[in-house]
N, C-alpha and C positions, 0 to 999 in steps of 0.2 A: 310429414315423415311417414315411410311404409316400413312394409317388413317382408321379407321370403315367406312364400305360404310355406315350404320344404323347409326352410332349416330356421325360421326364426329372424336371421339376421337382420338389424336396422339398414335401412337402404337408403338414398339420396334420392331424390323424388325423381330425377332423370334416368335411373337407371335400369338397361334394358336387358342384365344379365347379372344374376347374385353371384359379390365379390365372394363369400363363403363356398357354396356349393355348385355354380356353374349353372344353374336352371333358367331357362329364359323366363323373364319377368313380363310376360302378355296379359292381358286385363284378370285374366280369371287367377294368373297365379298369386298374388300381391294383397295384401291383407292390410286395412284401414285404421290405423290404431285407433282402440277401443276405452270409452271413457269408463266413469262409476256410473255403476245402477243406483238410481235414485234412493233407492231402500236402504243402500248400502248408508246412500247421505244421510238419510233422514235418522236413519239409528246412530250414528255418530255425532248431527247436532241434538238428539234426544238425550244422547247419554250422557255430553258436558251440558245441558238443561236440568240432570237430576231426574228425567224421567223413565226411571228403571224399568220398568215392566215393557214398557214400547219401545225402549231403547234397544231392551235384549232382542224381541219379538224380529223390533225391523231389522236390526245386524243381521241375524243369523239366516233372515229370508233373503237378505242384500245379498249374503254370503253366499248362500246356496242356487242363487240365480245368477249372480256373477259370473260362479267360474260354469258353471254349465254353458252360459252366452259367450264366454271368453272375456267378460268388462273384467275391470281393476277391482280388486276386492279389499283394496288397503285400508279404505273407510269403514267400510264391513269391520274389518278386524280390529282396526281401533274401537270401534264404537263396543264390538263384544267384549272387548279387554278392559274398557272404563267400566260397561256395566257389570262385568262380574266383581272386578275389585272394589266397586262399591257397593254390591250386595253385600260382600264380603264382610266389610268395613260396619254395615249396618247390625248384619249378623252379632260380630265381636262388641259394638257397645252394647246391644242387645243384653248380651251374655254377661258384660262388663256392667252395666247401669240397671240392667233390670232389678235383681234384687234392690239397690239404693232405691230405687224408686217404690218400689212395695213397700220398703220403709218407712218411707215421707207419706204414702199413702195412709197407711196405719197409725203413722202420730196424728194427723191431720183427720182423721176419725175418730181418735182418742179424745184429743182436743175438743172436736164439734159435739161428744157424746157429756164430756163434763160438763160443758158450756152448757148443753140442753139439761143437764142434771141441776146445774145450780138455777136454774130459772123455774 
């Protein structure tokens, strides 16, 4: 599949003149659809792997080299949208668990310090 360097349009590989805008379609005009930047990949299998920090890191550099090169950035953007909703997510039980946890820490202190009291 190609595309009009001028107007975008998808083209049929034979063709020597864009149905859209009229432009002759000569070797320099005609543009080679363009895949995902690896980076983009790799932050998107990192982010459904749970590996947030590289996950974010490769998205946003997939992101930002993408559209500069013209690749596909959709992987990029998923991968930035799992890793932030899961920071997110970690954040809130954070907030949500942490106190119960200081709790359990402190009985289980309490406990080990009677225990060493009665010995």
């Amino acid at each position: 599949m190609k595309y009009c360097k001028y107007c975008g349009a998808e083209l049929s590989n034979d063709a020597n003149v864009c149905s859209r805008c009229g432009h002759s379609l000569g070797g320099s005009n005609v543009q080679q659809e363009k895949g995902h930047h690896g980076l983009g990949i790799a932050g998107f299998i990192l982010s459904l792997l749970s590996v947030q920090p590289l996950a974010l890191i490769f998205s946003i550099i997939g992101l930002a080299v993408g559209k500069r090169n013209g690749n596909k950035t959709g992987l990029a953007v998923a991968g930035l949208v799992i890793s932030i909703i899961y920071i997110v997510v970690e954040i809130i039980i954070f907030i949500v668990a942490g106190p119960m946890i200081m709790e359990m820490y402190r009985e289980l202190l309490n406990g080990m310090t009677t225990a060493l009291a009665i010995l």
